[in-house]
mmJSON file of the N, C-alpha and C atoms, coordinates in Angstrom:
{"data_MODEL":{"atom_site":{
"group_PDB":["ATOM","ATOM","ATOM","ATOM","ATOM","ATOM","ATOM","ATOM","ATOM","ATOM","ATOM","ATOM","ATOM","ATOM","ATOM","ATOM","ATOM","ATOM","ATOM","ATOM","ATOM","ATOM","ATOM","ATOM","ATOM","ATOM","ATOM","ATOM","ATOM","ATOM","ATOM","ATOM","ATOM","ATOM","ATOM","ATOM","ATOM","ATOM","ATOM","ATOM","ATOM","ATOM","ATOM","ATOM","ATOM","ATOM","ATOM","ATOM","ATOM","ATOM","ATOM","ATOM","ATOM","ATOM","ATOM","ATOM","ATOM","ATOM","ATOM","ATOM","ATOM","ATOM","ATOM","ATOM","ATOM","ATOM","ATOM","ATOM","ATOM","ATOM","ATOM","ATOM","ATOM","ATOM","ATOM","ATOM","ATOM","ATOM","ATOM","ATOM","ATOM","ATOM","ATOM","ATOM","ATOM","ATOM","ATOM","ATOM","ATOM","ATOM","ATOM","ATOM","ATOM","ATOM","ATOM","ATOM","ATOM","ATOM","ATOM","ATOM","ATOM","ATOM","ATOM","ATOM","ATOM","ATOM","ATOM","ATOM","ATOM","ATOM","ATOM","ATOM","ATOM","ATOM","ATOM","ATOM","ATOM","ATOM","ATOM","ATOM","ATOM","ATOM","ATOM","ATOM","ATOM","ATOM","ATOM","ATOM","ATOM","ATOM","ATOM","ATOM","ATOM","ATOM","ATOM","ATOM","ATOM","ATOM","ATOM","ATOM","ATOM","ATOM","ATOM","ATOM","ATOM","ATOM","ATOM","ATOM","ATOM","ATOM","ATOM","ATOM","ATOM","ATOM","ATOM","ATOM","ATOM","ATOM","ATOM","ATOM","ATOM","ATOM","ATOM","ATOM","ATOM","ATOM","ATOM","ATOM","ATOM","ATOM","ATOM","ATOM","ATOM","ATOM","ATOM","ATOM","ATOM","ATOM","ATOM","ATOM","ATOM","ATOM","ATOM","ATOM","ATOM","ATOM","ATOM","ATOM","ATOM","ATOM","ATOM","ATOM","ATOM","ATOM","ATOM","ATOM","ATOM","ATOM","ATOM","ATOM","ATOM","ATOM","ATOM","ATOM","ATOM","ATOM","ATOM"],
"id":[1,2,3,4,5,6,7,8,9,10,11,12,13,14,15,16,17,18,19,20,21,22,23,24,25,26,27,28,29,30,31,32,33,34,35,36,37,38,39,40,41,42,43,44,45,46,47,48,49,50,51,52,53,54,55,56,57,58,59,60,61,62,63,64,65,66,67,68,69,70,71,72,73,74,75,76,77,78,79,80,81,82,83,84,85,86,87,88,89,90,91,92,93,94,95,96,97,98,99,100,101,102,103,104,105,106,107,108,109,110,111,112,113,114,115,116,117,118,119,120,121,122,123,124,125,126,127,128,129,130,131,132,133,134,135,136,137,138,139,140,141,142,143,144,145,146,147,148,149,150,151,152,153,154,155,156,157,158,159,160,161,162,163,164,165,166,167,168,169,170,171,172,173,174,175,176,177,178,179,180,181,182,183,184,185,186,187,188,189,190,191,192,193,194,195,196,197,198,199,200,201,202,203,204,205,206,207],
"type_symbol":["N","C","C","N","C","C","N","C","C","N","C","C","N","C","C","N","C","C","N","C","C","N","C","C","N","C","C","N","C","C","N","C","C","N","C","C","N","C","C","N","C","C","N","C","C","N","C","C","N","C","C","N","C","C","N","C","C","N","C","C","N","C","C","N","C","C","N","C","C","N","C","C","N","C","C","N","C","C","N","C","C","N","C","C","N","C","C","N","C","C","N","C","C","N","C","C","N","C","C","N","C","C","N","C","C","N","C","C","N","C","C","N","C","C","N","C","C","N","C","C","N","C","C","N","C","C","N","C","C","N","C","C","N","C","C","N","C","C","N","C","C","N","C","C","N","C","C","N","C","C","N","C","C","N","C","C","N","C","C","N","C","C","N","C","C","N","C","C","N","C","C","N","C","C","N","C","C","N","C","C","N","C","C","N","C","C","N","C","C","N","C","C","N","C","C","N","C","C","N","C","C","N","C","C","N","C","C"],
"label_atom_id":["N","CA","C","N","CA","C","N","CA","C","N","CA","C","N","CA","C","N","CA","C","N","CA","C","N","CA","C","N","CA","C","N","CA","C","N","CA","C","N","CA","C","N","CA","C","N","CA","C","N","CA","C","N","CA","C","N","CA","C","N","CA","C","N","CA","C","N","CA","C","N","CA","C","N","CA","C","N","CA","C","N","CA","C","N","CA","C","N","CA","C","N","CA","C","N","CA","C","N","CA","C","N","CA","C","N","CA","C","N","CA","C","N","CA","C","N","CA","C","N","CA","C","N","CA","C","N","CA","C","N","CA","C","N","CA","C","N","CA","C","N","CA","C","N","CA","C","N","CA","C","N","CA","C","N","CA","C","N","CA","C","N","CA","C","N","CA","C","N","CA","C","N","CA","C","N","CA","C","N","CA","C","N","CA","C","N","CA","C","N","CA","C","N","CA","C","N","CA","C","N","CA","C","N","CA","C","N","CA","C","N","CA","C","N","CA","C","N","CA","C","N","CA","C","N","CA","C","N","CA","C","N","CA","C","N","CA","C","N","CA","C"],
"label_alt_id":[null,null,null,null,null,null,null,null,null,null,null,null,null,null,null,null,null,null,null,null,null,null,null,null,null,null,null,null,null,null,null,null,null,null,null,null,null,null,null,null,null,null,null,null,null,null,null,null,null,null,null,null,null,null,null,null,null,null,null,null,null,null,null,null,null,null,null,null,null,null,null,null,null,null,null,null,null,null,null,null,null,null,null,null,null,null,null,null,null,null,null,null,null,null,null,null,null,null,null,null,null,null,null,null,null,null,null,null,null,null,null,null,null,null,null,null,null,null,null,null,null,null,null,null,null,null,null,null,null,null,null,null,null,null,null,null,null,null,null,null,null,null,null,null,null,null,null,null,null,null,null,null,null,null,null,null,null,null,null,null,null,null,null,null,null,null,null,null,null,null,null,null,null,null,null,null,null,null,null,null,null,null,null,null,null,null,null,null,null,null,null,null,null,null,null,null,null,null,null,null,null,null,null,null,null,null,null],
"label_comp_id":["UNK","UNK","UNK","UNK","UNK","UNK","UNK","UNK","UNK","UNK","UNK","UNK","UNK","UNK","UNK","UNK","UNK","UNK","UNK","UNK","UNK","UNK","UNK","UNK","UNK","UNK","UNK","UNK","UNK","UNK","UNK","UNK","UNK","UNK","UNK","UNK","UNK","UNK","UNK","UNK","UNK","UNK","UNK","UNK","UNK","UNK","UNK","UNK","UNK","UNK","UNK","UNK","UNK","UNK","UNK","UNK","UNK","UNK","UNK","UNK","UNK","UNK","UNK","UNK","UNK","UNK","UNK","UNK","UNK","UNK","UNK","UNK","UNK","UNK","UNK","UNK","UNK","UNK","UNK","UNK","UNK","UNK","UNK","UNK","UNK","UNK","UNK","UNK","UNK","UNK","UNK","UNK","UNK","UNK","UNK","UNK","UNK","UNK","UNK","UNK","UNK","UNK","UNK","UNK","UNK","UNK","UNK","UNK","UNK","UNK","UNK","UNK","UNK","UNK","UNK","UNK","UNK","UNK","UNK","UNK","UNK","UNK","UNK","UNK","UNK","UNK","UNK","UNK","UNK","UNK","UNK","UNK","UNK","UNK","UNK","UNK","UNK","UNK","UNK","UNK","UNK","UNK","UNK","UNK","UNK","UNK","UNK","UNK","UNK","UNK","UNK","UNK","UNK","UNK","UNK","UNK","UNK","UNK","UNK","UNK","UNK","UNK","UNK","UNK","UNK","UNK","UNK","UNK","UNK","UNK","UNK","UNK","UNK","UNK","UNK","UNK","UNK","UNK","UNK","UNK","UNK","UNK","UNK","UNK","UNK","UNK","UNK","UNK","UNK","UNK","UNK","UNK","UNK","UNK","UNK","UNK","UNK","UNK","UNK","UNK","UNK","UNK","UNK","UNK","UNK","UNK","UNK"],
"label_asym_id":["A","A","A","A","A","A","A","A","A","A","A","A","A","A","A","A","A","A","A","A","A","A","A","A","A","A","A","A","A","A","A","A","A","A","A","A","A","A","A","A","A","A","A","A","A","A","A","A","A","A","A","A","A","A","A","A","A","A","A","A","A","A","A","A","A","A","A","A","A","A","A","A","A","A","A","A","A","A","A","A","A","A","A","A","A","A","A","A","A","A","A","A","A","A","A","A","A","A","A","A","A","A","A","A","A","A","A","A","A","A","A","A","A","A","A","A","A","A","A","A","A","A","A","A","A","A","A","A","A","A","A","A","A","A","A","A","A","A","A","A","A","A","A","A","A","A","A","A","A","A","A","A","A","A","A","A","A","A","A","A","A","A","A","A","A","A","A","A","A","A","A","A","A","A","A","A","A","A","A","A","A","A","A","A","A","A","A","A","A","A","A","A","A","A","A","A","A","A","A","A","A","A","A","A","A","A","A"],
"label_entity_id":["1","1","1","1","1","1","1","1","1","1","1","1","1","1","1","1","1","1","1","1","1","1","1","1","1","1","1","1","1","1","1","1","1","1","1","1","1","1","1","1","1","1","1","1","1","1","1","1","1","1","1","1","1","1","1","1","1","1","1","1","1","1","1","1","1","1","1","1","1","1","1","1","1","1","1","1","1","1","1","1","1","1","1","1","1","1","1","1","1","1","1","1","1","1","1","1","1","1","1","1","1","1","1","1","1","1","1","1","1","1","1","1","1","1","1","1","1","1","1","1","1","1","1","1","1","1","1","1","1","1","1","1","1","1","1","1","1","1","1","1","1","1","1","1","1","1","1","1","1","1","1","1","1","1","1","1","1","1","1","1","1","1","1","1","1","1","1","1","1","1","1","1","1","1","1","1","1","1","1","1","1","1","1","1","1","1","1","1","1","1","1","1","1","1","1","1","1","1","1","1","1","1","1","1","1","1","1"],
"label_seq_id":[1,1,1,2,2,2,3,3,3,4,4,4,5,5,5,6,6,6,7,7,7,8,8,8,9,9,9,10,10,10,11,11,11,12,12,12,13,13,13,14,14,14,15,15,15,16,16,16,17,17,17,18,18,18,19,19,19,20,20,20,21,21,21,22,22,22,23,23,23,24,24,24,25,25,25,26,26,26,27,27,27,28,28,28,29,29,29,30,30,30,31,31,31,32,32,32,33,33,33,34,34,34,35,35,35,36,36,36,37,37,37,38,38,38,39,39,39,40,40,40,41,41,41,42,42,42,43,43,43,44,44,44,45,45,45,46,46,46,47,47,47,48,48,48,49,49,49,50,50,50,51,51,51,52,52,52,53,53,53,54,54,54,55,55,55,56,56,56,57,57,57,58,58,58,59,59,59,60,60,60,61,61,61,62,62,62,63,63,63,64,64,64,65,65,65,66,66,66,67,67,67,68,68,68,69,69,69],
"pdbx_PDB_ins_code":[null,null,null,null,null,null,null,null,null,null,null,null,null,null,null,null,null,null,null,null,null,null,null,null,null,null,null,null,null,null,null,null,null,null,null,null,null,null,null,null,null,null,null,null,null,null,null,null,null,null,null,null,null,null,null,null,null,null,null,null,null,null,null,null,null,null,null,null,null,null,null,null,null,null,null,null,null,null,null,null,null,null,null,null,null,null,null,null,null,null,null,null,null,null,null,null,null,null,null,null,null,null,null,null,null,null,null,null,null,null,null,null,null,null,null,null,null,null,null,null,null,null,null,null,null,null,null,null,null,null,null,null,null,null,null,null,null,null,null,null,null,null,null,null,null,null,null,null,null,null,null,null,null,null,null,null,null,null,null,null,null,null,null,null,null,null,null,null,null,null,null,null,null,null,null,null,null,null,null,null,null,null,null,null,null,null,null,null,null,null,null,null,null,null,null,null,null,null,null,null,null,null,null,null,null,null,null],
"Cartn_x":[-4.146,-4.231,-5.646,-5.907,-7.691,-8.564,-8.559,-8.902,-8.555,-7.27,-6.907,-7.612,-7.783,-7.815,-9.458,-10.611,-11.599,-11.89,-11.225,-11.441,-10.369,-9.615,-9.246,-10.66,-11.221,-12.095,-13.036,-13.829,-14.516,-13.992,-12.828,-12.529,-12.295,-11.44,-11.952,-10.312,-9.132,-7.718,-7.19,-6.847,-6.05,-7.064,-5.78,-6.799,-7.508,-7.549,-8.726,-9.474,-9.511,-10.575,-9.385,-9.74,-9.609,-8.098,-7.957,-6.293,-5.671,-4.328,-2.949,-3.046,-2.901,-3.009,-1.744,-1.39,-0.409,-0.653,-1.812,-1.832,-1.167,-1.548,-0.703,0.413,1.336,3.029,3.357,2.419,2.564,1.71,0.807,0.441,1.327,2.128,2.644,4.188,4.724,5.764,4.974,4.287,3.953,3.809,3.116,2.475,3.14,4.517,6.124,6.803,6.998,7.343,6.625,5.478,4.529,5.092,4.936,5.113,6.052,7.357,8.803,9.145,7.763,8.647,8.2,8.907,8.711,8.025,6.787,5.479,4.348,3.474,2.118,1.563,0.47,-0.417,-1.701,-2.801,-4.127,-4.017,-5.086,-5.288,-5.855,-5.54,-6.101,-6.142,-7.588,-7.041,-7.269,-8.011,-7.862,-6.352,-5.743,-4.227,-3.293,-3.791,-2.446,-2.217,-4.203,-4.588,-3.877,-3.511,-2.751,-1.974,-1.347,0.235,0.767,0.439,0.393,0.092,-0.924,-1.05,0.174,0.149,1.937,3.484,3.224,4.617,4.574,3.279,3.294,3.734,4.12,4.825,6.054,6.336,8.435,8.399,8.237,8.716,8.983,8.037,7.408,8.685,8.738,9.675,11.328,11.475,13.209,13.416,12.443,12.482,11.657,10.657,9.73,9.971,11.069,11.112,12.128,13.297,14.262,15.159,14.902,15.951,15.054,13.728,13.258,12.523,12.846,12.217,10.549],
"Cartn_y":[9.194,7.755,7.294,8.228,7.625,7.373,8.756,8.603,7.373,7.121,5.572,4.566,4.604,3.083,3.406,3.935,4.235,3.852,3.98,3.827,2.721,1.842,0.511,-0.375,-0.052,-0.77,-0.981,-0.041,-0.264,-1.084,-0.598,-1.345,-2.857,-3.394,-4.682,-5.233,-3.781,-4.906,-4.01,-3.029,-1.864,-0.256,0.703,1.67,1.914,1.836,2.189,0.787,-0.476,-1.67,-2.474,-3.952,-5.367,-5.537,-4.743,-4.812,-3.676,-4.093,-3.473,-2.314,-0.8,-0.301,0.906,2.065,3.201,3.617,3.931,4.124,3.944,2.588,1.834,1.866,2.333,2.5,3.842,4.822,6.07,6.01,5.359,5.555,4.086,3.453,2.389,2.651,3.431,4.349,5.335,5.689,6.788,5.97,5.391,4.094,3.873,2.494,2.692,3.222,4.66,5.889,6.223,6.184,6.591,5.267,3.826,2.957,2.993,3.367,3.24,4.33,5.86,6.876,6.408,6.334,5.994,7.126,6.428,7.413,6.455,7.247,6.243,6.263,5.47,5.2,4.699,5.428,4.426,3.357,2.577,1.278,1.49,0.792,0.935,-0.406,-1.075,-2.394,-2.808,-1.842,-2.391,-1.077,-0.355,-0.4,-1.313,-1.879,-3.158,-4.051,-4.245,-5.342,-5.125,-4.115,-2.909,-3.828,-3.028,-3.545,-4.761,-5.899,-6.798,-7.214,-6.994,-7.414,-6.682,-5.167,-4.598,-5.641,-6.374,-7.033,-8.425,-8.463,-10.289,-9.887,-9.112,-8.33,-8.171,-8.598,-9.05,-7.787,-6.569,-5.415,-4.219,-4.792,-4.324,-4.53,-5.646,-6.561,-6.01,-6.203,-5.358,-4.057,-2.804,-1.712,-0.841,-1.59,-0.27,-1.039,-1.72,-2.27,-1.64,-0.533,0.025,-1.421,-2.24,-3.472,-4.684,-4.073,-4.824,-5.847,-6.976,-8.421,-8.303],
"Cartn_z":[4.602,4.597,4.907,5.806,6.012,4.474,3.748,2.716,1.645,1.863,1.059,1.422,2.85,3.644,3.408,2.74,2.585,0.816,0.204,-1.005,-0.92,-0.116,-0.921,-0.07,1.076,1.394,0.494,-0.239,-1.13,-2.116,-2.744,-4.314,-3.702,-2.58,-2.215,-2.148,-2.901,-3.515,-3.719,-5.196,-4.931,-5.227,-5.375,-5.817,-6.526,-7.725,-8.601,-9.282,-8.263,-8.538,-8.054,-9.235,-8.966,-9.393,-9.963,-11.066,-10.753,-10.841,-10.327,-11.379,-11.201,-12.54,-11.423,-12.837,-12.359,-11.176,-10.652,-9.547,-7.996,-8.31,-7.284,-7.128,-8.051,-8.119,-7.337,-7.855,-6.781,-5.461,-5.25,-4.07,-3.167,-3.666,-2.946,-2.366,-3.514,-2.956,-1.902,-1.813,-0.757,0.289,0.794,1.152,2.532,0.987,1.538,3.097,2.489,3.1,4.155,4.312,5.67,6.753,6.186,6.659,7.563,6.782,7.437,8.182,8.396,8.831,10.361,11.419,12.927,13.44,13.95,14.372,14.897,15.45,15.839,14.444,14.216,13.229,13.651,12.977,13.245,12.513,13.237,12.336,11.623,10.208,8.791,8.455,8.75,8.151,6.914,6.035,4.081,3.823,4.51,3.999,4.321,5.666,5.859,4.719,4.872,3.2,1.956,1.743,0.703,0.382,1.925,1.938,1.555,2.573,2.093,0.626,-0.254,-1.279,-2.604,-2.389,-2.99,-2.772,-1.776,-1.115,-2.073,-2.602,-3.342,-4.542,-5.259,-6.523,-6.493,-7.265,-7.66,-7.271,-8.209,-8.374,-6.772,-6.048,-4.643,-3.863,-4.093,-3.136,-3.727,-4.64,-5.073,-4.926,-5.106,-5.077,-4.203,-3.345,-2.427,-0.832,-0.339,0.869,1.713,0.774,1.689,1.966,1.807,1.948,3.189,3.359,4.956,4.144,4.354,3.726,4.5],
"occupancy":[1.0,1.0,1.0,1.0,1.0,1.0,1.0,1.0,1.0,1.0,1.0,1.0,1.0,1.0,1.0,1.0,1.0,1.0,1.0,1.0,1.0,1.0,1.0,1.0,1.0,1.0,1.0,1.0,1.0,1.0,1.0,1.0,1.0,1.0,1.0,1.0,1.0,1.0,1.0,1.0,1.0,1.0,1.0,1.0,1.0,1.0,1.0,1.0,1.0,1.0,1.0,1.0,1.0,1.0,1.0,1.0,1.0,1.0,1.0,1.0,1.0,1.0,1.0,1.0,1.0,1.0,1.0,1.0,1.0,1.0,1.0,1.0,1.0,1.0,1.0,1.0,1.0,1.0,1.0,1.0,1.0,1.0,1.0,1.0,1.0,1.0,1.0,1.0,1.0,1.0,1.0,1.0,1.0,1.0,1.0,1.0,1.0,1.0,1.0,1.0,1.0,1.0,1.0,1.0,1.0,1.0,1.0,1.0,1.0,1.0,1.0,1.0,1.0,1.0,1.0,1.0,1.0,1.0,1.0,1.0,1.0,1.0,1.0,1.0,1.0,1.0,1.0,1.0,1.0,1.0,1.0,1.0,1.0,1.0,1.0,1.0,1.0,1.0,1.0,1.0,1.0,1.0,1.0,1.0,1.0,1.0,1.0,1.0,1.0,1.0,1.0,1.0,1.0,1.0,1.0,1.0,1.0,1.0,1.0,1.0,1.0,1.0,1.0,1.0,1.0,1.0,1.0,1.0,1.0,1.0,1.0,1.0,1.0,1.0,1.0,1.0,1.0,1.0,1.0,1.0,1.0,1.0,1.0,1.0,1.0,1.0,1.0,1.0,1.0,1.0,1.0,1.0,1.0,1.0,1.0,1.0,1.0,1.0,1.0,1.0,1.0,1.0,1.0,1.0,1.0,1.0,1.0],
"B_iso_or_equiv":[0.0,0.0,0.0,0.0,0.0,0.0,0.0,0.0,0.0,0.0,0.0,0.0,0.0,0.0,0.0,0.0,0.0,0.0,0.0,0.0,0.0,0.0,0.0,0.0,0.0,0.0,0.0,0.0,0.0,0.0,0.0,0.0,0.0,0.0,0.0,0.0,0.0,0.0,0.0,0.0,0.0,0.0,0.0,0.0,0.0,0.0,0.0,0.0,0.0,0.0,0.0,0.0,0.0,0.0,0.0,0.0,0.0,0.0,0.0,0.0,0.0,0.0,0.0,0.0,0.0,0.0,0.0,0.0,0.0,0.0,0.0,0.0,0.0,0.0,0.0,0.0,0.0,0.0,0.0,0.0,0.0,0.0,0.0,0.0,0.0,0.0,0.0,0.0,0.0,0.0,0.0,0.0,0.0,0.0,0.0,0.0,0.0,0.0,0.0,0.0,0.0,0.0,0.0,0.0,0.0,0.0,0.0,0.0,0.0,0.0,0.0,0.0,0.0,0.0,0.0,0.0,0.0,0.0,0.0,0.0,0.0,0.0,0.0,0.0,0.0,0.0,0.0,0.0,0.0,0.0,0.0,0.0,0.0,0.0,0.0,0.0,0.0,0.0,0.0,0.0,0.0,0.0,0.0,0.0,0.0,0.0,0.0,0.0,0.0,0.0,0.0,0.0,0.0,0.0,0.0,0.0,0.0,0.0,0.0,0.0,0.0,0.0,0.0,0.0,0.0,0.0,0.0,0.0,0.0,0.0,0.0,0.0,0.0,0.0,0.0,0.0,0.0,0.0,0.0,0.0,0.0,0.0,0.0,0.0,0.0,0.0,0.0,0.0,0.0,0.0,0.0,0.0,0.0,0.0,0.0,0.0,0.0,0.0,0.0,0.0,0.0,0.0,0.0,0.0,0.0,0.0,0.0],
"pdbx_formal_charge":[null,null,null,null,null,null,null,null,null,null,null,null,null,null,null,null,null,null,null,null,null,null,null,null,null,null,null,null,null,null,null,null,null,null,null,null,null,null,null,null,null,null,null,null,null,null,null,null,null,null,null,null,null,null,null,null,null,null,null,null,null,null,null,null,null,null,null,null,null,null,null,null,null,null,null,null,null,null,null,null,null,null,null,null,null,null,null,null,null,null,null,null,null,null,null,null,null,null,null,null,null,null,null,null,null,null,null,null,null,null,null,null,null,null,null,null,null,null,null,null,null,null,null,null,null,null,null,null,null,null,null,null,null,null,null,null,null,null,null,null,null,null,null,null,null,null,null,null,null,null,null,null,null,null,null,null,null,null,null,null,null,null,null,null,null,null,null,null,null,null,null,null,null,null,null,null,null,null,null,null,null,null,null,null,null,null,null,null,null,null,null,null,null,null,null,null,null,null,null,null,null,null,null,null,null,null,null],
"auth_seq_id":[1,1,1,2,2,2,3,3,3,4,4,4,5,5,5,6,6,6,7,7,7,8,8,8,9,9,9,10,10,10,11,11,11,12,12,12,13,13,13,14,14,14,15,15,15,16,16,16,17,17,17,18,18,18,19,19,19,20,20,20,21,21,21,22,22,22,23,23,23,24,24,24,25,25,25,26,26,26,27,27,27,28,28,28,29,29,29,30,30,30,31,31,31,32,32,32,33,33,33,34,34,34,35,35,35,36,36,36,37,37,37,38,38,38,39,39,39,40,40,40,41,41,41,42,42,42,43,43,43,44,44,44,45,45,45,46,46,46,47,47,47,48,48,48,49,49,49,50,50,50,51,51,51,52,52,52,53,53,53,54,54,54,55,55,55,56,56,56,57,57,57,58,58,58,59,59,59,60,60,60,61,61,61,62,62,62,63,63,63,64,64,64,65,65,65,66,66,66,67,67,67,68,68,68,69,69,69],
"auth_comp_id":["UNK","UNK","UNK","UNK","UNK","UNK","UNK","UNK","UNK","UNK","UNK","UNK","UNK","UNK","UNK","UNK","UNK","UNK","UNK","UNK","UNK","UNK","UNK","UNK","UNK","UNK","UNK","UNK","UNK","UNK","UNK","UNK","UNK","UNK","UNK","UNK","UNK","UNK","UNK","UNK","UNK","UNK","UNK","UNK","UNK","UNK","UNK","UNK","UNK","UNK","UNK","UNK","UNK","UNK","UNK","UNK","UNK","UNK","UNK","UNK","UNK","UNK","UNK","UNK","UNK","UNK","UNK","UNK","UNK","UNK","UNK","UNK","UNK","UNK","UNK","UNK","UNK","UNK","UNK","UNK","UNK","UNK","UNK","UNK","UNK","UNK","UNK","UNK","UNK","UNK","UNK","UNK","UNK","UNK","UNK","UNK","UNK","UNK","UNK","UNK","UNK","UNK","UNK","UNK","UNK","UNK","UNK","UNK","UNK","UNK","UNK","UNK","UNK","UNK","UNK","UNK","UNK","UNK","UNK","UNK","UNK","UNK","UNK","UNK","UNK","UNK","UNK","UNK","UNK","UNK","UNK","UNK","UNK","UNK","UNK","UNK","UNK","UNK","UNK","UNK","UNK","UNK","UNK","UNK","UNK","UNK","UNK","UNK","UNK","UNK","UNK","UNK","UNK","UNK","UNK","UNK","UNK","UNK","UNK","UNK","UNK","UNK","UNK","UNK","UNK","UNK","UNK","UNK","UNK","UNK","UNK","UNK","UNK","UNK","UNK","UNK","UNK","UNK","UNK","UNK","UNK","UNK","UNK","UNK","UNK","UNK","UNK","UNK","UNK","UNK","UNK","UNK","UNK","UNK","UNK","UNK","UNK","UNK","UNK","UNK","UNK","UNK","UNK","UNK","UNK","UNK","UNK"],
"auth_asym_id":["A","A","A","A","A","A","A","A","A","A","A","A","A","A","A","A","A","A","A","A","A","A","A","A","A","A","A","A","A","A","A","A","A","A","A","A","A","A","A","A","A","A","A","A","A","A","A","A","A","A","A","A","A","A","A","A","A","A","A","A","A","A","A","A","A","A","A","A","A","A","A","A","A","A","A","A","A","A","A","A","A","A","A","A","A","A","A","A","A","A","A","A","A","A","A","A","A","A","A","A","A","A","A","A","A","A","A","A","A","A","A","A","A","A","A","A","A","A","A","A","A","A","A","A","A","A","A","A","A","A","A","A","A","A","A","A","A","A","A","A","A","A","A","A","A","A","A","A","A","A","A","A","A","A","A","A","A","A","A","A","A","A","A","A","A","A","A","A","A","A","A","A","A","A","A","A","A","A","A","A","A","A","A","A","A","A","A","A","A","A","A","A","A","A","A","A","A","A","A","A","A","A","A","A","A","A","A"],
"auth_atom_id":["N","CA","C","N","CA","C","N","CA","C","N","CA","C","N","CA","C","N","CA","C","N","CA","C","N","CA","C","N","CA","C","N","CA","C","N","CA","C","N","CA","C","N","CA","C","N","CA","C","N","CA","C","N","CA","C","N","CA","C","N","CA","C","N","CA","C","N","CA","C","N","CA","C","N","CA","C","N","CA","C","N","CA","C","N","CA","C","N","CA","C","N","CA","C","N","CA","C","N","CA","C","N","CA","C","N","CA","C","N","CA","C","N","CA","C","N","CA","C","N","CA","C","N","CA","C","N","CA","C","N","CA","C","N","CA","C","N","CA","C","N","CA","C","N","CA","C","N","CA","C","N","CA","C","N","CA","C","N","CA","C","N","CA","C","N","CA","C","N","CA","C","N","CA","C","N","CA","C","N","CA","C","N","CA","C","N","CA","C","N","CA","C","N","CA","C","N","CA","C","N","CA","C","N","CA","C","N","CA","C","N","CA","C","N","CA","C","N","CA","C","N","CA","C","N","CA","C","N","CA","C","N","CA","C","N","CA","C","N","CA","C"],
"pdbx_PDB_model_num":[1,1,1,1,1,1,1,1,1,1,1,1,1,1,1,1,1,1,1,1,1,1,1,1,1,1,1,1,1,1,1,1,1,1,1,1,1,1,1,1,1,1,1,1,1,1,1,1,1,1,1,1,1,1,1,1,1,1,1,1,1,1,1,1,1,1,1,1,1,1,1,1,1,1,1,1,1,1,1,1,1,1,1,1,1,1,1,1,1,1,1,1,1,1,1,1,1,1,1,1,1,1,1,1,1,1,1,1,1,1,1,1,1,1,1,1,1,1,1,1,1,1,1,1,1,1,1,1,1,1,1,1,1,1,1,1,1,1,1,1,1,1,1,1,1,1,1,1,1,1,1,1,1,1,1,1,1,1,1,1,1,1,1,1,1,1,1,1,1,1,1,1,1,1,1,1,1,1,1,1,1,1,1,1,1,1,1,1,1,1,1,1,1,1,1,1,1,1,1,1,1,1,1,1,1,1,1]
}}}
């Protein structure tokens, strides 16, 4: 995750730049999953940014939330 939260800082939004591309579908399911597994976490604050910005997407929101609004 460090490595993510390093390359979304740069691109500024998602992984590979300004626009939502395949990427983001597999690394957002992964993402997801780290999110929800109960554990400590460092702070990552361009993955929170991530996060947040995956959650403003219909698709995000019906299928990568486990049901958590």
């Amino acid at each position: 995750m460090g490595i993510l939260d390093g390359q979304l800082a740069g691109t500024g939004a998602y992984a590979a730049g300004a626009d939502f591309s395949l990427a983001d579908i597999v690394l957002g399911l992964s993402l997801n999953r780290w999110l929800m597994t109960p554990m400590p976490r460092p702070d990552y604050p361009a993955i929170q940014a991530y996060a947040e910005l995956l959650r403003l997407r219909p698709a995000c929101r019906e299928f990568c939330l486990n049901g958590v609004p």
